[in-house]
N, C-alpha and C positions, 0 to 999 in steps of 0.2 A: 277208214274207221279203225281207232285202236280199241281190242278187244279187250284194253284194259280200263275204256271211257264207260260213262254212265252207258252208253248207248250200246254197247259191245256187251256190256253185263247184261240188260235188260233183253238183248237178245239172246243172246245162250240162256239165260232162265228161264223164256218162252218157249225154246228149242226142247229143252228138257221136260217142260209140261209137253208140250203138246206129244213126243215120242211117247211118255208114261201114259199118255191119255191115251193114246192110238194103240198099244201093247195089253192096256186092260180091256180097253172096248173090246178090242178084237178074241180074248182070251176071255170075256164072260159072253160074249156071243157064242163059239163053240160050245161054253160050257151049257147054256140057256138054248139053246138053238135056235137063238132069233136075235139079229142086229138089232131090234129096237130095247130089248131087255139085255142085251149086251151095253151100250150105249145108256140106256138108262142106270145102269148099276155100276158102270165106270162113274157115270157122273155126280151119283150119291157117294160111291168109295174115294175119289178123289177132292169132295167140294172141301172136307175139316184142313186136310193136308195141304191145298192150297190155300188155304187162308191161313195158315202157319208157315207154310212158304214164302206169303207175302207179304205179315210181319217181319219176319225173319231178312226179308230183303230190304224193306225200309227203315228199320229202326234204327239202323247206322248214320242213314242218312236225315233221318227226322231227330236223331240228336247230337248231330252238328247243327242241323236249323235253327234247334232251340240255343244252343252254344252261339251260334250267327245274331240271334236276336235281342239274347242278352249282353251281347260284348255292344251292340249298335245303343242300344239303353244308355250301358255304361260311357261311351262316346257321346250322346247327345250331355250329359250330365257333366262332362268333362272329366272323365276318369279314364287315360288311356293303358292304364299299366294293363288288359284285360291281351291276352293271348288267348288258342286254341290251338292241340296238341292234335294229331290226325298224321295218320301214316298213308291216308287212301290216294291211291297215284288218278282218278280223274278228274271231271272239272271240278268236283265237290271239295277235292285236295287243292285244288290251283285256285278255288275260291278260299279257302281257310287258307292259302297262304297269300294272298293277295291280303285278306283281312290284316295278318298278321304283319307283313311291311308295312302296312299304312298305318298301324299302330304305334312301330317304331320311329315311323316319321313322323305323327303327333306326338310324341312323347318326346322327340328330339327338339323339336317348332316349339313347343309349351316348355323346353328349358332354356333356348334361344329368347322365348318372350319374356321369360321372369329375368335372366339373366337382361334383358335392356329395360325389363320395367326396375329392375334394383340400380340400374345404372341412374336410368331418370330419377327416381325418386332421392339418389343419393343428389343429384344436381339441384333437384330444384328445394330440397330442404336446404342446402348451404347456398343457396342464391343469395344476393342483397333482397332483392328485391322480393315485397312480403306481398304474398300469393293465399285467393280465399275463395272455394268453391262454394257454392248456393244452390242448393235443389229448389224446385217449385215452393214447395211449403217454408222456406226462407228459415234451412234450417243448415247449418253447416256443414257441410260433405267432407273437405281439407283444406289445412291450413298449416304452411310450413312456417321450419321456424321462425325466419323474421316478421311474417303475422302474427305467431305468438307472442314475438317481443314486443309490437309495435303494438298491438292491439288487445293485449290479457295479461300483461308482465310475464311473458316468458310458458304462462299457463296453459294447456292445448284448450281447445273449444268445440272441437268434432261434435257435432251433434248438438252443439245447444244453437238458441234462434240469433239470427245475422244482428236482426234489430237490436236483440239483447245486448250486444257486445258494444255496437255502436251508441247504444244509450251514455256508455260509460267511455265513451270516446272523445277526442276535442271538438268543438262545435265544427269548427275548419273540414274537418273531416267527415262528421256527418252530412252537412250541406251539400261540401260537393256529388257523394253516394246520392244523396238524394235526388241530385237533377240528372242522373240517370246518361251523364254525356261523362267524354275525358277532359279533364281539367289539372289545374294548379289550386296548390294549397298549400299554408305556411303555418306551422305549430310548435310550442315549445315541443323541445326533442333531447333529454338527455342536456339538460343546463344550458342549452343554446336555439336560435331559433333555424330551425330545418323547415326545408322548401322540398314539396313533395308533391310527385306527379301521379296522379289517379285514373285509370285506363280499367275502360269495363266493356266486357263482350258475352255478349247471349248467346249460346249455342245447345245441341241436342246429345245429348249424353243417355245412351243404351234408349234410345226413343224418347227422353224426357228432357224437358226445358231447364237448362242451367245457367248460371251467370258468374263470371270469374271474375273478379274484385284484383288488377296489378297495383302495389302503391309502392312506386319508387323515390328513393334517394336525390336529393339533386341539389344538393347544396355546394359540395365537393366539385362536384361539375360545372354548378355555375358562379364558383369560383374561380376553377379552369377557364370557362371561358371567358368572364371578366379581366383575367390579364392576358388573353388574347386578343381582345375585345380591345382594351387600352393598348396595346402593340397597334394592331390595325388601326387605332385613333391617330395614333400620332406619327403614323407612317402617312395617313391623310392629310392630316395638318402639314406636316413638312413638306407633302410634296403641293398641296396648295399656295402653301406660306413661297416656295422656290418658282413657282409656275407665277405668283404676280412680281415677286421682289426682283426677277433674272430683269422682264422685263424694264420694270420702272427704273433699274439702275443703269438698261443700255439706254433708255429716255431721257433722264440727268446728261449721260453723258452727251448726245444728242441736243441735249436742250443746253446744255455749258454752247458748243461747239458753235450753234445758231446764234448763239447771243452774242457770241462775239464777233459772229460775219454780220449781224443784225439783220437777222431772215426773221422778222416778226414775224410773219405770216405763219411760215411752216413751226415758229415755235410756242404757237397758239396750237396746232394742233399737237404739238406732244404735250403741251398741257393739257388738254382735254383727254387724252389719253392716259395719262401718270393718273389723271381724275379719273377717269373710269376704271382702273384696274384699283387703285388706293379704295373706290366706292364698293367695287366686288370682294375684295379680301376686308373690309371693313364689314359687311353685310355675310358674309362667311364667317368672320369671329362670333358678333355677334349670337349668332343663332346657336353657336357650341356655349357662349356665355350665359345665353339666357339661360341652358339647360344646367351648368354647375352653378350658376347664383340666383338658384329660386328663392325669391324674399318670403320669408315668413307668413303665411295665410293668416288671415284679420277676415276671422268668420265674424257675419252677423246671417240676421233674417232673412232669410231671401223666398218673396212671393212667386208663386209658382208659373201666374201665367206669362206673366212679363219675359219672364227671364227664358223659358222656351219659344214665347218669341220671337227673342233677339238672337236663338238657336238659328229658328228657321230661316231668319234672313241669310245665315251662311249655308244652310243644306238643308234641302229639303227628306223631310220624314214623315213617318204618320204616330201618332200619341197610342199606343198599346194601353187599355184598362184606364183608372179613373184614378185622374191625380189626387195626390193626398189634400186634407183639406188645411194640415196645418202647414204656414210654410219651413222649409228646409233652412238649414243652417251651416253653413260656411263658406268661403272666399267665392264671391261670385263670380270675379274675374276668370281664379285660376281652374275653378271647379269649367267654367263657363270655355276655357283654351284646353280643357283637356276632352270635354265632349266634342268639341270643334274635329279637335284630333281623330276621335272614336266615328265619327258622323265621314269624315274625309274618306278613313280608310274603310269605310262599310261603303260608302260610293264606290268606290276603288281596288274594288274586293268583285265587279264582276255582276254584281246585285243589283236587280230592278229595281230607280227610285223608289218604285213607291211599295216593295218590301223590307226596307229600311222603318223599323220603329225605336220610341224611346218609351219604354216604360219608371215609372217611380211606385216605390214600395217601402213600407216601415217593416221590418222584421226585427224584436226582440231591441228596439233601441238606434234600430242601424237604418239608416236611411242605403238603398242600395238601386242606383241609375242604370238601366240596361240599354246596349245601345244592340242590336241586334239586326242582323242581313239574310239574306239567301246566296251568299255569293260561291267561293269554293272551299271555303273554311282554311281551317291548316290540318297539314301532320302534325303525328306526334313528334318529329323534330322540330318544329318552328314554332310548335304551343310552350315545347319545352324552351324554347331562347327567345322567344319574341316578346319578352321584357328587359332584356340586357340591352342596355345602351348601344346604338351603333350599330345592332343586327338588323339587319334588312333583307328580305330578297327581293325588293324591287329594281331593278338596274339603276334609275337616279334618286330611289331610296336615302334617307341620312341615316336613318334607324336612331331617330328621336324621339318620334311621336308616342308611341306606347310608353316608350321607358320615361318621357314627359308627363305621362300621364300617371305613371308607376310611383313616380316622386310626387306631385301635385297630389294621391291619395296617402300616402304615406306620412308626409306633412300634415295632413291633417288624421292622421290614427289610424288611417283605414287601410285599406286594401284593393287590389284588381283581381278579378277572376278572369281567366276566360275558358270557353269548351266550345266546343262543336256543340250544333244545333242537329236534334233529329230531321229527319227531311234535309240534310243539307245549310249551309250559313255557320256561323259564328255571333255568339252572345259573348259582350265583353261587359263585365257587372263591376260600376265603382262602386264600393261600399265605403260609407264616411260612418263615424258613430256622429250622435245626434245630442246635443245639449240635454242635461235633465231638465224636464217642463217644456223641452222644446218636440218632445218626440209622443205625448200623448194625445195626438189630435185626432188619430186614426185617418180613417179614409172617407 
């Protein structure tokens, strides 16, 4: 035990009452000539002086306590500049200085955290990519620059309502916010038109429900990948076009060589052979042909129940909600080979026939077809390319079918959406616009 510890003090301050107690008792007993009036009058002359004693011994330490109590205040509150000054060598002093390093290590930690929260903040303001926080009451938390620019000309928004902003936003843009999944979206942008990817996630921010709004760039990109895209095409083509031609010209020669020995026999069969490889690279052009010379759509009327129909006999689905009652308007065929398309790869996506639906809907003029699955949907990498010609990730994929489908809407004014479905799947939405007088029928 150091006689310098709480406990070492509190003993010799006992040692010391008790010696002055046992010196008086005994010195007013001779005096009184009786140990109980000796005793008794020690203990009246001693009781003021020990209770000034033992103020005297705790107030040192009952204001460090209150010094202890309010530095812990200022700690919860996030104030750690808060020291305590104490020269006392026991545990009382090794508690004040344990308090006091641990202040200097919050105070060093809280300039470690601003010094990387100014780092982020300086990063994600100069991102491309325009960034928009949402509190529960759908009011604006942050929004860096290229939100500002994209979405207020340049103007901050901090605290006004989400919706508000978006009122005065491109249609393209509020839609997709609205269905609540990540998607594609194409909008005039600065005198040209910009393709732009919408990415939203719900998370708990200080215990409360927040929702981050990413809307990036992808024009530039899927620029890039379009001449990569054509590189890969025609490194296909060549080496298709060399994998039938190698052949059919050792077959020529083959077939010269027989015709002159007169082996009719054997040069029947490299005729049928020069035929079958001539029919495979013929039926190979083709289907790259059909996708660069799509003929002009020759919309008319098209009744509603017929023609999903003549859907079903190629895949089977089920009809989501209650067909319009006026009928739709444009190219039956081509409208008719690009759901074929959408219905293919929702079979082929993983998805139980029979959660495969097609819904029809009029919204603001626009006739808009959903072909929609439970399969495994995509990433954000493949939502982002899976309109570009020639992307695939199927192994004997062509990477037509979407971007067929891409063209065949486009031809006729419209557009493709697609996003992930909650629960799982992919909704892929053709939107055509709709003839004036053609699109008042309702539902």
């Amino acid at each position: 035990m150091r006689l310098t510890s709480l406990e070492g003090k509190l003993f010799a301050a006992f040692v010391l009452a008790i010696i002055a107690a046992a010196a008086l008792a005994a010195w007013a007993a001779i005096w009184f000539a009786s140990p109980w009036y000796g005793a008794a009058a020690a203990v009246l002359a001693l009781a003021i002086p020990a209770l000034a004693f033992a103020h005297l011994l705790v107030r040192p330490l009952a204001a460090v306590m209150r010094a202890l109590a309010g530095s812990v205040v200022a700690f919860r509150d996030g104030d750690f500049s808060f020291s305590i000054r104490s020269t006392r060598a026991d545990e009382v002093g090794d508690l004040v200085a344990a308090h006091n390093a641990l202040g200097r290590v919050l105070r060093e930690e809280r300039q470690h955290v601003f010094q990387r929260e100014l780092l982020l903040d300086t990063v994600v303001q100069n991102t491309p990519t325009a960034l928009v926080l949402v509190e529960p009451g759908g009011h604006v938390v942050y929004a860096n620059l290229a939100a500002r620019q994209l979405l207020n000309d340049g103007r901050p928004f901090n605290g006004e309502r989400f919706d508000a902003i978006l009122a005065s936003a491109p249609q393209p843009l509020t839609r997709a916010v609205a269905e609540g999944a990540d998607g594609l979206f194409s909008v005039p942008f600065e005198r040209e038109e910009e393709t732009f990817h919408l990415s939203q996630r719900a998370f708990k921010l200080q215990g409360r429900a927040h929702r981050l709004y990413q809307i990036k760039r992808l024009t530039r990109e899927l620029a890039r990948q379009e001449v990569a895209t054509w590189k890969k095409v025609i490194r296909v083509i060549s080496h298709e076009l060399n994998n039938s031609l190698a052949p059919i010209r050792s077959l020529s020669h083959s077939g010269r060589e027989l015709a002159q020995l007169g082996d009719l026999k054997r040069l029947a069969t490299v005729f049928d052979t020069v035929e079958d490889r001539t029919r495979h690279l013929e039926g190979f052009i083709q289907g790259y042909a059909r996708f660069a010379k799509l003929p002009k759509p020759q919309p008319h009327a098209v009744e509603w129940a017929p023609f999903l129909d003549a859907l079903a006999r190629h895949h089977r689905f089920r009809i989501a909600g209650a067909m319009p009652i006026a009928p739709g308007f444009f190219d039956r065929a081509q409208v008719e080979q690009a759901l074929i398309n959408l219905l293919k790869n929702a079979h082929e996506s993983g998805s139980a026939p029979e959660a495969v639906e097609v819904s029809v809907t009029r919204v603001d003029g626009e006739l808009r077809i959903e072909v929609a699955d439970r399969g495994s949907g995509m990433s954000d990498t493949v939502l982002a390319n899976a309109l570009l010609p020639f992307y695939s990730t199927k192994r004997s994929g062509s990477g037509l079918g979407l971007a067929l489908v891409r063209e065949i809407a486009e031809a006729h004014g419209g557009r493709v959406h697609l996003a992930n479905r909650e629960g799982g799947g992919l909704a892929v939405t053709l939107a055509l616009p709709q003839r004036q007088g053609r699109a008042d029928g309702g539902i």
